[in-house]
C-alpha positions as CSV (number, residue, x, y, z in Angstrom):
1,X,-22.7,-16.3,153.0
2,X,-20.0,-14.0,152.7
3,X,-17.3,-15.1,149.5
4,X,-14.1,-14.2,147.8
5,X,-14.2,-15.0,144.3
6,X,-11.0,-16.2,142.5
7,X,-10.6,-14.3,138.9
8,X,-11.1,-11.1,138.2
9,X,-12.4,-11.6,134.6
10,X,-15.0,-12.8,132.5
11,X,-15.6,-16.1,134.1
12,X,-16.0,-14.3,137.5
13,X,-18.0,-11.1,136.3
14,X,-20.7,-13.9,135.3
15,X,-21.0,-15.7,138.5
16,X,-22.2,-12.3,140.1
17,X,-25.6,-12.3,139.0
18,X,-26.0,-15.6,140.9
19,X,-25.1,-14.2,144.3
20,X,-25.7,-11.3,146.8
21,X,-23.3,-9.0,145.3
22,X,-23.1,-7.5,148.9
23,X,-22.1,-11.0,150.1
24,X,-18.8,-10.7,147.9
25,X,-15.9,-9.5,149.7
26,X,-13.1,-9.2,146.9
27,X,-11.6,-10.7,144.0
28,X,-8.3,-12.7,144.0
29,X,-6.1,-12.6,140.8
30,X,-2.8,-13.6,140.0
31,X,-2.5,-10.4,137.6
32,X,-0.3,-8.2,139.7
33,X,-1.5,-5.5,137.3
34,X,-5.2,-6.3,138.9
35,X,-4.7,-6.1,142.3
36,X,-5.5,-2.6,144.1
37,X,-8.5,-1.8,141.6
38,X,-12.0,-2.4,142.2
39,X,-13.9,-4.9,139.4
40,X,-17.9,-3.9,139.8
41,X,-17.3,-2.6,142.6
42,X,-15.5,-4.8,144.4
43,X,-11.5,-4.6,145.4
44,X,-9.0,-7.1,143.4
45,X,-6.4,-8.4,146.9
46,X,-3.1,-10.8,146.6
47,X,-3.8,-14.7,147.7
48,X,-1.0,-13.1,150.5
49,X,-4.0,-10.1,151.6
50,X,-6.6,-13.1,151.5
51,X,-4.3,-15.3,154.0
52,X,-4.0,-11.9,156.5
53,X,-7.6,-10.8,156.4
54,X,-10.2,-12.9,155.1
55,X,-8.7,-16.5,155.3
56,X,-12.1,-17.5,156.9
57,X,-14.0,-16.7,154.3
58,X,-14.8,-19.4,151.0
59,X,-13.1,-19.1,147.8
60,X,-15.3,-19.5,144.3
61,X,-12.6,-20.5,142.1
62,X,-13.8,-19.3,138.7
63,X,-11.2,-19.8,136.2
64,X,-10.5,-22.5,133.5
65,X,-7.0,-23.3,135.6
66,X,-8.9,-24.3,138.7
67,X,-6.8,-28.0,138.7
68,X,-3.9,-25.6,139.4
69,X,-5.9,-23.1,141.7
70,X,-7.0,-25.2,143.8
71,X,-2.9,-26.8,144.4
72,X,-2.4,-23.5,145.3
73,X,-4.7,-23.4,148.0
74,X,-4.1,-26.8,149.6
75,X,-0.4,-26.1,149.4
76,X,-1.5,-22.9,152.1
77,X,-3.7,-24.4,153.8
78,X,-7.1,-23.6,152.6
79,X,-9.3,-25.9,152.7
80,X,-12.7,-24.0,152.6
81,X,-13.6,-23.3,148.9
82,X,-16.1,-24.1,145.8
83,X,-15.2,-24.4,142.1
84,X,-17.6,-23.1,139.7
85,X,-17.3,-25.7,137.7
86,X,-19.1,-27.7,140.0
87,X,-21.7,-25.5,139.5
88,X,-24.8,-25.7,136.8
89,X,-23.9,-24.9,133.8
90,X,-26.0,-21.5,133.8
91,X,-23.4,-20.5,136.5
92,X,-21.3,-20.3,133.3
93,X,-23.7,-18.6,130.9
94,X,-22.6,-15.5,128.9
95,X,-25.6,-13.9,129.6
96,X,-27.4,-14.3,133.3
97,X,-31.6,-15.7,133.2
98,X,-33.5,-16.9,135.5
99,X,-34.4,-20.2,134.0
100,X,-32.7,-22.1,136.3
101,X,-34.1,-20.7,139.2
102,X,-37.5,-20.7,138.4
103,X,-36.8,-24.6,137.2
104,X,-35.5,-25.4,140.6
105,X,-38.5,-24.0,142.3
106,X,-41.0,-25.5,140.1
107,X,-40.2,-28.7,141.3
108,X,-40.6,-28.0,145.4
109,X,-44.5,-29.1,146.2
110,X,-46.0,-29.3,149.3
111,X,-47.0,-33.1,149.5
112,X,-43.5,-34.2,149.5
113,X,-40.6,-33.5,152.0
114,X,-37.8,-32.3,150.2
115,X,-33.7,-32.3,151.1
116,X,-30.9,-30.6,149.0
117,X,-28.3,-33.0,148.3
118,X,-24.7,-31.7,148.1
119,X,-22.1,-29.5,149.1
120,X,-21.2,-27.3,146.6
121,X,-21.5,-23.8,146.3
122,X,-25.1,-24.0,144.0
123,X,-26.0,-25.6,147.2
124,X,-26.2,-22.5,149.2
125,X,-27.4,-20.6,146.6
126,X,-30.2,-22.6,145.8
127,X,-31.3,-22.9,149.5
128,X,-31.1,-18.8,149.4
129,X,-33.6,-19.0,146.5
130,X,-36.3,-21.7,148.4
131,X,-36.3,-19.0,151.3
132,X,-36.9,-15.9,148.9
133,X,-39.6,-17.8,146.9
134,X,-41.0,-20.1,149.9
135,X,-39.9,-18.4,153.1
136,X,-37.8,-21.2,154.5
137,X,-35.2,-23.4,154.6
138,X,-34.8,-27.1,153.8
139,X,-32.4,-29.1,155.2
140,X,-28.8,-29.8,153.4
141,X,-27.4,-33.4,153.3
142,X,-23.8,-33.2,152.3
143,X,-22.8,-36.6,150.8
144,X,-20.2,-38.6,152.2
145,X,-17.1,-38.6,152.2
146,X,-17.5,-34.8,153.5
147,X,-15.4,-33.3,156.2
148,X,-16.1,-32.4,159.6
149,X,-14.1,-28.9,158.9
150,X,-16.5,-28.6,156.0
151,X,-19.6,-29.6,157.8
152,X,-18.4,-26.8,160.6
153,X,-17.8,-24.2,157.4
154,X,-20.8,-24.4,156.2
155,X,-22.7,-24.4,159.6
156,X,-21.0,-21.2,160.5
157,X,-20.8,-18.7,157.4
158,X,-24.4,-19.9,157.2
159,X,-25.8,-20.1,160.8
160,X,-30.0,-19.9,159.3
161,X,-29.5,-23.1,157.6
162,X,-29.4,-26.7,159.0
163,X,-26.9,-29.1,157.8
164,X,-26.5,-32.8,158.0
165,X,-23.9,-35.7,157.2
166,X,-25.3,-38.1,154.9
167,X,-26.3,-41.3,157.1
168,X,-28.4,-44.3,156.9
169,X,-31.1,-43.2,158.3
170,X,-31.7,-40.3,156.9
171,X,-31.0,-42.5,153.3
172,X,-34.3,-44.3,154.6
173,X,-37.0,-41.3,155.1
174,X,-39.3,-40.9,152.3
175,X,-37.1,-37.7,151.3
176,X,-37.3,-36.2,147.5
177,X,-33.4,-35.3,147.0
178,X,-32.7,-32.2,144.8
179,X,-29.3,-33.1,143.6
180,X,-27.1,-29.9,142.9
181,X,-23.9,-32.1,141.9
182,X,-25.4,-34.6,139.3
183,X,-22.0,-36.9,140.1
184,X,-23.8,-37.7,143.1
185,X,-26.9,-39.5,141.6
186,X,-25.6,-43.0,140.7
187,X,-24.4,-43.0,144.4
188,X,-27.8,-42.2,145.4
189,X,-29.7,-44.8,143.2
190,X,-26.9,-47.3,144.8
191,X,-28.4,-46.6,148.0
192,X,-31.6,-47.9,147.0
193,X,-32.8,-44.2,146.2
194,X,-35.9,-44.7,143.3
195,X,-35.3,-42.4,140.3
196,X,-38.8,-40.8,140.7
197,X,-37.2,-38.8,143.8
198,X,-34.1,-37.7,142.6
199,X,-34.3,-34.6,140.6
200,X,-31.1,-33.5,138.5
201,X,-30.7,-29.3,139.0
202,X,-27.3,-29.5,137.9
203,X,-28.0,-30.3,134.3
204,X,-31.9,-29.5,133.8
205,X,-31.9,-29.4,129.9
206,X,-34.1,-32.8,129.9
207,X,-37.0,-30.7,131.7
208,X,-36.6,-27.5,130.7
209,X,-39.0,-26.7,127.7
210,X,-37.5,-23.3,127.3
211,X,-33.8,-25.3,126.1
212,X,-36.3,-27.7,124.0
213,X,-36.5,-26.5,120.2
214,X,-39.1,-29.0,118.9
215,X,-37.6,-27.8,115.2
216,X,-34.3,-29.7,115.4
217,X,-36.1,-32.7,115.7
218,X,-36.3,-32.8,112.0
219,X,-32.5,-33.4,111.7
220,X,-32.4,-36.4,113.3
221,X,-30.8,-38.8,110.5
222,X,-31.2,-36.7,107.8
223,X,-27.7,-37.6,106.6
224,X,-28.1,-41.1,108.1
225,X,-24.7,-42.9,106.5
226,X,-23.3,-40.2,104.6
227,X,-20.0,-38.4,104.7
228,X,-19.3,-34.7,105.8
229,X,-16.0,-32.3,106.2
230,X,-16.1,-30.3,109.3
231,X,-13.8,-27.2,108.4
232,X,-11.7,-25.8,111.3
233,X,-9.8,-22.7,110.7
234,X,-6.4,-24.1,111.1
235,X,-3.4,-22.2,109.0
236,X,-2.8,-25.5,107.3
237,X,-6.3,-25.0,105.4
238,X,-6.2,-24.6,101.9
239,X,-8.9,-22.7,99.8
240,X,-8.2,-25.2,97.1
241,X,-9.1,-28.1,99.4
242,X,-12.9,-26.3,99.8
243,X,-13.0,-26.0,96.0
244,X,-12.5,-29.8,95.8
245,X,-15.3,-30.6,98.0
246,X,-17.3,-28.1,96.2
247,X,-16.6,-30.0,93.0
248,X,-17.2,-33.2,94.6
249,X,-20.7,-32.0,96.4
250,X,-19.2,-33.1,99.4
251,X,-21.4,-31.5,102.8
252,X,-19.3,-29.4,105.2
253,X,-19.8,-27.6,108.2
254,X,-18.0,-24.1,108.5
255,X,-17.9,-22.1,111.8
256,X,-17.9,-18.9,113.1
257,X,-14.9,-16.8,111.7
258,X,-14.7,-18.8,108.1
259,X,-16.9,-16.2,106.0
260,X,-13.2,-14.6,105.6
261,X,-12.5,-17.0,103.4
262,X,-15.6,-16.3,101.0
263,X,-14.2,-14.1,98.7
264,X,-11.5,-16.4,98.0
265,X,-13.4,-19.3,96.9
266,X,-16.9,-20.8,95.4
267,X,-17.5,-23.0,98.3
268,X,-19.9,-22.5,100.8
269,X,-21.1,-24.8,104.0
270,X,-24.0,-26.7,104.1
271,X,-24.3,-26.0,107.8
272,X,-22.5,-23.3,109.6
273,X,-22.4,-23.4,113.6
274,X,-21.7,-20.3,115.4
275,X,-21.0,-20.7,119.6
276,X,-19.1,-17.4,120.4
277,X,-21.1,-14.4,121.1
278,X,-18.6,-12.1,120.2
279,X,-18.7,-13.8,116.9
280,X,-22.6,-13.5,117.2
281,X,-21.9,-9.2,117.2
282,X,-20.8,-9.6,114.2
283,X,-24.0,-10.6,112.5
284,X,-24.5,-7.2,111.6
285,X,-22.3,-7.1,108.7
286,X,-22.1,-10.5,107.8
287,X,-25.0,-12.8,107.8
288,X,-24.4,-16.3,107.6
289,X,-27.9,-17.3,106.6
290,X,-27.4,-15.6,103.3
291,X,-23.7,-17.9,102.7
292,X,-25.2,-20.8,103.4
293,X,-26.7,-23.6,101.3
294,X,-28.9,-25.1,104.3
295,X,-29.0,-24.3,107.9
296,X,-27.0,-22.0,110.3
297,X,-27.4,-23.5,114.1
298,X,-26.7,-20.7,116.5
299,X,-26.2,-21.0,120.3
300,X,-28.6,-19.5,122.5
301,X,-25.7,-17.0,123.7
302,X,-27.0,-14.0,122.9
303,X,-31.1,-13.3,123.8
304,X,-30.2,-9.8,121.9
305,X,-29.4,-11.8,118.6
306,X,-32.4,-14.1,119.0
307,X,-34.5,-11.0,119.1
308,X,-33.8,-9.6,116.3
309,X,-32.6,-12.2,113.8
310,X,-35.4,-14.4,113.3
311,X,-34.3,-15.6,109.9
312,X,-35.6,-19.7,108.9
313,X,-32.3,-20.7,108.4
314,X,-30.9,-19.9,111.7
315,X,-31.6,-22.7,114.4
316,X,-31.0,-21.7,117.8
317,X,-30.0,-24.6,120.2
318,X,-29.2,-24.6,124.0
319,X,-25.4,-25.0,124.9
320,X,-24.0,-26.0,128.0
321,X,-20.9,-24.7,129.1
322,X,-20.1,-26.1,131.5
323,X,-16.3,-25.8,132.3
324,X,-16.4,-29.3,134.5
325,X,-12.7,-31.3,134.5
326,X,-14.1,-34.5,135.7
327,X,-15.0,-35.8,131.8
328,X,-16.8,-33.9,128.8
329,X,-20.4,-35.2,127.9
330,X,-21.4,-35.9,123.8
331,X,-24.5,-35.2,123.8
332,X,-27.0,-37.7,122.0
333,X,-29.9,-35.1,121.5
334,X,-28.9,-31.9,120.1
335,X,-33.0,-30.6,120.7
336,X,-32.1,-30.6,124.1
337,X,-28.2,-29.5,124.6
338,X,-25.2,-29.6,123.0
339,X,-22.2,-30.2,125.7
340,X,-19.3,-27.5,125.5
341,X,-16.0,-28.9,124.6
342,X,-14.0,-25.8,124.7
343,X,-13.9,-25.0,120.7
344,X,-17.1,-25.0,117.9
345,X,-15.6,-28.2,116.1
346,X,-17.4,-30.1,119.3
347,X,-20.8,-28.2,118.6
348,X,-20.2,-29.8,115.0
349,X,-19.2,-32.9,115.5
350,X,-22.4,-33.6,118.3
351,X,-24.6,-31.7,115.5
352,X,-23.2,-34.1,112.7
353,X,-23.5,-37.2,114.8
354,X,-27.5,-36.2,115.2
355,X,-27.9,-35.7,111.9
356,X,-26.8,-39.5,111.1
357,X,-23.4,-39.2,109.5
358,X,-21.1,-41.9,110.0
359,X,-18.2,-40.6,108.5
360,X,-17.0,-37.5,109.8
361,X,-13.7,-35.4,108.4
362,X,-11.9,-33.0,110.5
363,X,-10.1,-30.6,107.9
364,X,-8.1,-27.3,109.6
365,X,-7.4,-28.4,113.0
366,X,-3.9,-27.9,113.5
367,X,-3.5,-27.0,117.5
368,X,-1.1,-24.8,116.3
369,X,1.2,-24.3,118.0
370,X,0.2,-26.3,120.4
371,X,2.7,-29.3,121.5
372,X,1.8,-32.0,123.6
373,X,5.9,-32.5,124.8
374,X,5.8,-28.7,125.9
375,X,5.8,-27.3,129.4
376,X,5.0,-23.9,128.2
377,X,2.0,-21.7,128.1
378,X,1.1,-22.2,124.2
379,X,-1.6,-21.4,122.1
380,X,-4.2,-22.6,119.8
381,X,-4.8,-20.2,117.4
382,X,-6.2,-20.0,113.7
383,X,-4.9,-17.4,110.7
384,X,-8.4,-15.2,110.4
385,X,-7.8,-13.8,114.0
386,X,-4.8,-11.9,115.2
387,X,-6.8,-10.2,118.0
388,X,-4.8,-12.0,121.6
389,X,-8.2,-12.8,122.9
390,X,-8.9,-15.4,120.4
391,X,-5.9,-16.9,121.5
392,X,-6.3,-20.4,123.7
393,X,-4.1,-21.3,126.5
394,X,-2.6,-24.3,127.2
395,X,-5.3,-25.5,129.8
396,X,-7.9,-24.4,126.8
397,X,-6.6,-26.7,124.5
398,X,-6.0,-29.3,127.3
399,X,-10.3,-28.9,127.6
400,X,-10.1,-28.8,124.0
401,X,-8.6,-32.6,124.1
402,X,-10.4,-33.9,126.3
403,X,-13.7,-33.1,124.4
404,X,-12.4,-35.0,121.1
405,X,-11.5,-37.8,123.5
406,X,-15.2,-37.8,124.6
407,X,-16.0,-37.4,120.6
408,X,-14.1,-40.2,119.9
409,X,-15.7,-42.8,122.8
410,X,-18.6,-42.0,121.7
411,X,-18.1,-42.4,118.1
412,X,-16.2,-45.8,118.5
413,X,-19.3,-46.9,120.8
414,X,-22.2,-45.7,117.8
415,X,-20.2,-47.2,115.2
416,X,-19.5,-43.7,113.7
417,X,-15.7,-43.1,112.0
418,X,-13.9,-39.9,112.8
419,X,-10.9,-39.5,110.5
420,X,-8.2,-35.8,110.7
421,X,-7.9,-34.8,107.3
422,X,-5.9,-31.7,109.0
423,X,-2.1,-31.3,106.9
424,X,0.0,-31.9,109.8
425,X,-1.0,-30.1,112.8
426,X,-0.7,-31.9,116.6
427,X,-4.6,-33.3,116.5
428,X,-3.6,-37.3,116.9
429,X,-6.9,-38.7,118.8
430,X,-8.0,-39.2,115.3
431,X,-6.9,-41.4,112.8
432,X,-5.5,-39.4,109.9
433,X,-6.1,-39.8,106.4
434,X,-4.3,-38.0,103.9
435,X,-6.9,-35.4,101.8
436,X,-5.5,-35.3,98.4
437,X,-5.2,-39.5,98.5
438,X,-9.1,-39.2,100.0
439,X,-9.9,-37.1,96.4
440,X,-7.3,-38.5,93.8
441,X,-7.8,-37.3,90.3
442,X,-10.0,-34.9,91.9
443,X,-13.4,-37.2,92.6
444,X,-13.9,-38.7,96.3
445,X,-12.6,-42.3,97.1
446,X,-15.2,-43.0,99.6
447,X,-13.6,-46.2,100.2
448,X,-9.9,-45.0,100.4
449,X,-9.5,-45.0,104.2
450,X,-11.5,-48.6,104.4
């Protein structure tokens, strides 16, 4: 199937691996600087040259802003295009491997008759891989409600492949439904679908061993009922406030960029959590295994890291990053995944939650200068990073949001409290509780905020 993608950046650069790079035609981006230069190979066009030449063709919309892409699109008229955020979360993956693939055909045998069940574009792509690795097609059931402009979309940019609406009789073959959209699996089970023949391949960290790090299991209520600081790197931070939870023994979690601040003070995390691989390069001259009193847990990012940093302090775990907009997961087994929420403090906060903690201080997370009244594009920045890139836009810290939302359901369900320690700062999902009252005449008042 032929495809434009939509953003010319990082996000769209690691969506290639996943298709025929022959089957994409161009790039769309609104950067005006962009368009007229090739990226890998391929030509960067207007939305305006994509309306005059290739308007027949589907549109992978790749960036965080897809909410506003996509207006964009049905406000012209387009109605034929995928998000990648509908896509598994390995679509999304710094680095490309082929777990997923391999996953997805493990679980094709020959005693059952098997259907893919969806419509988007991992839909496609996984049929394309059952042909390479079986030599045919299975048939694709596109749930209801689904267009018939869809249904005649998909039939002809992909004229080997056999499509049907979802009806009732086909809901009452014997099928085995390989779900590529795991939205769609309650509906399934309310048609009277058993479990045993639904297999999830949008999210397959349950079943994939290689995401599975039996070590982590030892974590699980280590802490059970005990209080921890989660340090963001916020501007409002003080080095002071890290010497007072030093003096008080108090166990913290640091992340990624917050070795800066070692010089300054005594302190150092019990746990440090590092997500970003370009904060992963930097391992080479600063290792936070060697600054840390306990563990470091690092995301499996970076397979070049892995291989050669095989310290016992650092713990590797399996992040999703998924860049989904219909509601952030909280993962309740870190062994298996930790969910993305669009900034490290969600890594910690899952991490602490396993670990058994039940009260849980945010200290550094300001949002700055992020305001909720604003219209504009602002950011969410910290002081150890001037560099632009580390700079958040608005829909960033609108992801960002949304994740402590999800931190905060799930903490209010489990009984766990969640309190922002943060001086100031625009991070209100939390209730606040002022730090120096928390550690008056300098010892901890564990039951000041009761």
């Amino acid at each position: 199937m032929k495809i434009v993608i939509w953003g010319a950046g990082d996000m769209g650069r690691r969506v290639i691996p996943y298709l025929d790079k022959e089957s994409i035609v161009a790039f769309i981006d609104n950067n005006t600087d962009k368009i007229g230069t090739w990226y890998f190979g391929i030509p960067i066009i207007s939305i305006d040259e994509y309306e005059a030449k290739y308007n027949k063709i589907p549109i992978l919309i790749t960036p965080l802003a897809e909410e506003e892409i996509e207006n964009v699109l049905i406000n012209k008229g387009v109605g034929f295009y995928f998000r990648l955020s509908d896509c598994p979360s390995e679509f999304s993956n710094v680095e490309y491997t082929p777990v997923l693939e391999k996953f997805s055909i493990s679980q094709i045998t020959e005693d059952k008759k098997f259907v893919i069940y969806g419509s988007t574009l991992f839909t496609i792509v996984l049929n394309q891989w059952v042909k390479k690795n079986k030599g045919y097609y299975l048939t694709i059931v596109l749930p209801k409600p689904v267009e018939k402009i869809m249904i005649e979309n998909m039939k002809r940019e992909n004229p080997e492949m056999f499509f049907t609406p979802e009806t009732d009789d086909i809901m009452q073959e014997n099928l085995n439904f390989l779900v590529t959209d795991e939205w769609y699996i309650n509906r399934l089970k309310e048609r009277g679908i058993d479990s045993e023949r639904i297999i999830n391949l949008y999210d397959i960290s349950e079943k994939e061993e290689s995401y599975y790090n039996a070590e982590i299991e030892q974590y699980r209520d280590i802490h059970k009922g005990e209080s921890c600081f989660i340090i963001g790197h916020g501007p409002s931070l003080r080095v002071s406030d890290l010497d007072v939870l030093e003096a008080n023994n108090i166990i913290t979690f640091s992340m990624n960029l917050t070795y800066k601040l070692f010089d300054k003070t005594e302190w150092r995390p019990d746990y440090y959590v590092v997500l970003d691989k370009r904060v992963l390069n930097r391992h080479s001259y600063f290792k936070w295994e060697e600054n840390t009193k306990r563990k470091c847990f690092i995301a499996d990012m970076s397979e070049e890291f892995w291989r050669q940093n095989q310290s016992e302090k650092n713990v590797k775990y399996h992040s999703i990053r998924n860049m989904n907009s219909r509601g952030e997961k909280f993962s309740d087994d870190i062994s298996r995944r930790v969910y993305f929420g669009a900034t490290v403090a969600y890594d910690c906060l899952q991490i602490a939650v396993y670990m058994g903690f039940r009260k849980i201080y945010l200290l550094g997370m300001d949002l700055v200068p992020y305001k909720p009244s604003s219209k504009s594009a602002a950011y969410y920045s910290n002081f150890f990073e001037t560099d632009s890139r580390d700079k958040k836009p608005q829909m960033w810290v609108n992801k960002i949001l949304r994740g402590y939302s999800a931190a905060k359901e799930y903490a209010v369900s489990n009984h766990i409290q969640i309190y922002n320690a943060t001086r100031g700062g625009y991070l209100d999902i939390f209730e606040r509780v002022d730090f120096d009252k928390l550690f008056e005449n300098g010892k901890y008042n564990e039951t000041y905020n009761e």
